[in-house]
Steps between C-alpha positions, in 0.01 A plus 500: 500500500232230516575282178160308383418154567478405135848701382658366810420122327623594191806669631542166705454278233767676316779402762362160551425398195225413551065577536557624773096621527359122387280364772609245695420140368223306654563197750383201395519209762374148482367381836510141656094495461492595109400830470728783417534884611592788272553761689660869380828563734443918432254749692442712197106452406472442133199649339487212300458264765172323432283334797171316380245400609291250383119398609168375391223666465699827462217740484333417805433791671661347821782446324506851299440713815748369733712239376630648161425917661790409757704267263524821259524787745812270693651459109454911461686550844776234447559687107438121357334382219163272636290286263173313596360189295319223537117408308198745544260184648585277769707257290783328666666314222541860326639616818769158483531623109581893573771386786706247237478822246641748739764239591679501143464915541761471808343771735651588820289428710104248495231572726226233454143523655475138654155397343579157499735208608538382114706777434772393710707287204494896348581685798808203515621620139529840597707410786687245316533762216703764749222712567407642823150383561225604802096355508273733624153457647434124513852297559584220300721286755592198272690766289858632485441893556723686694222690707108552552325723648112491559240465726409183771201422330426234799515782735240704249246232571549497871421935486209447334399145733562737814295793370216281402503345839459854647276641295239174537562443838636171449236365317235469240607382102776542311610441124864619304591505141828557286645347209527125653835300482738786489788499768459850648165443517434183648766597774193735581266331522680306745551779711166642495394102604671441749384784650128437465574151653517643821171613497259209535208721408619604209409323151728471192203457236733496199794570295443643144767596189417829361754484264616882555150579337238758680206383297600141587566598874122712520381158362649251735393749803106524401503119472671479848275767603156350374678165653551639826242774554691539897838542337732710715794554337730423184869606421687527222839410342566674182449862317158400377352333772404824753349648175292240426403356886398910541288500172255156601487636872380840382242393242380239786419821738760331764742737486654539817332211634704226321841598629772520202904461563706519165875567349634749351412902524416654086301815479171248490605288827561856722150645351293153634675547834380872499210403407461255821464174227819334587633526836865430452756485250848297553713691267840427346811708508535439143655831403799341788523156256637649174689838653704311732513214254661659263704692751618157590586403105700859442679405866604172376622648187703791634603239813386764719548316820827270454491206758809319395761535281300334202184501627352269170840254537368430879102452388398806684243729396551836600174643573198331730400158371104562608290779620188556671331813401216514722151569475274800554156447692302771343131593618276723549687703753808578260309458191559882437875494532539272202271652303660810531824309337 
């Protein structure tokens, strides 16, 4: 006769002695650089094994319809307990604030959206603090985390230099906007650059900081418009940017005519591309950054993979230290297949 797991503890306990069913302790190792591991030494998934997540800007709908959506479908599959926090706006400091909160709450696991290289002192006491911690989306280099995953945002500037190249013909004018002095995105600009370098009859007219805001990105691309009446194309780095660029080319009457390359692929972005207003989108994996993020944190946790005998007491992380997601190139032609989605 089969004799349940829980009466077979009990009934083991009673020979030993002992709690026989208590989980194994957690290892907690100090490593030659500083930081220190916690990780659980059992397979058994707790149900009260938190992972959190912490952001700005937490209601973006970027954020909300892929990030989080994946975050909380992996928690549902994985039978764990997932949190997400972080300010409503686009507030760093509040972001730095949330992480030091969570710290004191001891979860098992951090996965922090990498808005911005000050938050690397946090990121370090979260480490330092024994908690498994990845960055997602943007990394954050000059920090201690134990993994990121995200996109090349260099090579997301080079896409959109190389479709702007074909679909001008190698020449006419061209202008770009984003929020300005952020890592990711200044990476792309590079990209999308060097590029248009190669193309001596192409123009770089300007660069512009749209501050992640449509009516500030319509603005900036009538000026540039009214500036530059022979404008041929202008790309995009963040959500906003496509939305905007699409608005000023369509109240101009140049839609189609002033070429448009952007990020990302919301409900909004697939409808211009439909529509023939923008011509490409470079889209994130982003749904990638926070499931296999967090698969990473819950992997660390249960030591999953084992490299060594004490895989913390030799400074080795047991999952991949950075990852690459990829891109999408989404137009016109396969428009319909992410819509469908």
């Amino acid at each position: 006769m089969m004799i349940p797991k829980v009466v077979y503890c009990f009934l083991l306990a009673g020979f030993l002695g002992l709690n026989a069913c208590e989980l194994p302790p957690r290892e907690k190792t100090a490593t030659s650089e500083g930081t220190v591991l916690t990780t659980a030494t059992s397979d058994e998934v707790n149900p009260d094994e938190e992972y959190v997540m912490v952001t700005t800007a937490i209601s973006m709908p970027m954020y909300v319809n892929h990030d989080q959506s994946a975050f909380k479908r992996w928690g549902q599959k994985m039978g764990v307990k997932t949190s997400i926090l972080g300010p409503s706006e686009w507030d760093v400091p509040a972001q730095i604030e949330t992480i030091e909160q969570v710290i004191a709450t001891r979860p098992a696991g951090l996965l922090i959206n990498g808005t911005d290289p000050g938050i690397a002192l946090a990121i370090n006491q979260a480490v330092a603090a024994g908690i498994p911690t990845v960055v997602y989306d943007s990394d954050v280099p000059n920090s201690n985390r134990h993994a990121f995953l995200g996109t090349d945002w260099y090579q997301i500037g080079r896409m959109q230099g190389e479709e702007m190249v074909r679909l001008t013909n190698g020449k006419g004018k061209v202008a770009y906007m984003g929020i300005l002095g952020l890592t990711n995105m200044e990476a792309g600009f590079q990209g999308l650059l060097d590029v248009l370098k190669k193309y001596p009859k192409m123009q770089v007219v300007g660069k512009y900081d749209d501050k992640a805001n449509v009516e500030l990105a319509a603005k900036i691309t009538s000026d540039v418009l009214a500036a530059h009446p022979d404008l041929a194309g202008i790309c995009g780095f963040d959500s906003n940017s496509g939305p905007g660029m699409a608005l000023a080319v369509k109240e101009a009457g140049k839609a189609g005519k002033v070429k448009i390359t952007t990020v990302d692929w919301e409900p909004e972005h697939l409808q211009l591309v439909k529509e023939g207003v923008i011509q490409m989108l470079a889209g994130q994996k982003r749904e990638l950054f926070t499931w296999y993020g967090a698969q990473f944190l819950f992997d660390m946790v249960h030591r999953t993979n084992r490299l060594s005998a004490n895989d913390a007491a030799s400074n080795i992380t047991n999952v991949p230290t950075t990852i690459n997601t990829g891109l999408l190139r989404i137009t016109r032609e396969n428009v319909d297949q992410f819509l469908k989605k």
